[in-house]
N, C-alpha and C positions, 0 to 999 in steps of 0.2 A: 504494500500500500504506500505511496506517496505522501510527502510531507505534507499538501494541498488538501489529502485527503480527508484531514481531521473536518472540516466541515461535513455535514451529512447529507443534510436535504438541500435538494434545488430547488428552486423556480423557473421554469423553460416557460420564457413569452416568446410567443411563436407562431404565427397562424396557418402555417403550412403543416400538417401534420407530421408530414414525411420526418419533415428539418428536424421538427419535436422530436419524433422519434430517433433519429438518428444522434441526436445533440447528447439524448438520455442512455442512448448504448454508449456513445463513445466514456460520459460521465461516470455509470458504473464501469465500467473496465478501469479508469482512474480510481474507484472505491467510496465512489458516493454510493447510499440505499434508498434513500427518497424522491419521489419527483411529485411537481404538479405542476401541467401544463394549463398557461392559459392563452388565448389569442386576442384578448383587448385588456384596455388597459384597466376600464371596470373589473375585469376576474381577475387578474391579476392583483388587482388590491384586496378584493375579498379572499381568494386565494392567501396571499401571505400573511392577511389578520388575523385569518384561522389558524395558520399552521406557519408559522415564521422560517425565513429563508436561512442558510447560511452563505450562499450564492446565490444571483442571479446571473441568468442567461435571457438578452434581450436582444430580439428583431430591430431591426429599427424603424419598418414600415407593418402596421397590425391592425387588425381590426379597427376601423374607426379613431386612429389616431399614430400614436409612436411609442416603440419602447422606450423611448427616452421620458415621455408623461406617464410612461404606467411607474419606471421607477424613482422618477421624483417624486410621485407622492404615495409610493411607499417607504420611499427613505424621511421623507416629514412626517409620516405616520410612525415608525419603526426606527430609525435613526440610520447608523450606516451599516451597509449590507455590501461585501464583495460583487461585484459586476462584472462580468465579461458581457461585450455586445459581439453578436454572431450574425453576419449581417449581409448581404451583398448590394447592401449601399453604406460602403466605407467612407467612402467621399463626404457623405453627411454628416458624418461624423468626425473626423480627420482634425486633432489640433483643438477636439473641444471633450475628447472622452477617449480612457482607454481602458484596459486592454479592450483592442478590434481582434475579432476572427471574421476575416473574407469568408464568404462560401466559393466554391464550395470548402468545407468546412476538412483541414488536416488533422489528425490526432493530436500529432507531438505539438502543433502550433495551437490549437484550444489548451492541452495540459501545461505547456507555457504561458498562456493568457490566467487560468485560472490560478498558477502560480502567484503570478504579479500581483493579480487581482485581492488576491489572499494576505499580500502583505501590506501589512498596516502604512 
């Protein structure tokens, strides 16, 4: 298991299922146990008020809005929470938020983002 790994549960905002899912196998092979996916930025906060993150994973284009609004106002809800954005619009985000993972999405380059993301 991975130093990264001590976090447990995620959050995958994501509205493609596929990504969802692929996002969450690559995650447990790194030694996370929990997931819940949401695809707007509404579930996603009800989602992490029920069941708090220790990662997030965010889209950056989602149902009705952006990962980037689903996790700002889960982090003014909850405080600060690890982020990786997984995204194939890097460009939007470039210089204003990291760790980025391009889609499509590399093992070792997510398990290095979540790294980062993980240290304080």
């Amino acid at each position: 298991m991975t130093e990264h790994a001590k976090a447990r549960h995620v959050l995958i905002i994501e509205d493609e299922i596929l990504v969802a899912f692929e996002v969450e196998a690559l995650l447990a092979e790194m030694g996370f146990t929990s997931f819940d996916i949401a695809d707007s930025a509404a579930d996603a906060l009800t989602l992490a008020i029920a069941n708090p993150p220790d990662l997030i994973t965010a889209d950056y284009r989602i149902v009705g809005g952006t990962g980037v609004e689903a996790v700002e106002a889960i982090q003014r809800r909850l405080g600060r929470i690890p982020v990786v954005y997984v995204t194939g619009n890097a460009d939007q985000l470039q210089g204003r938020f990291t760790p980025i993972v391009d889609k499509p999405i590399s093992a070792r380059i997510l398990a290095e983002a979540c790294a980062r993301a993980a240290t304080p």
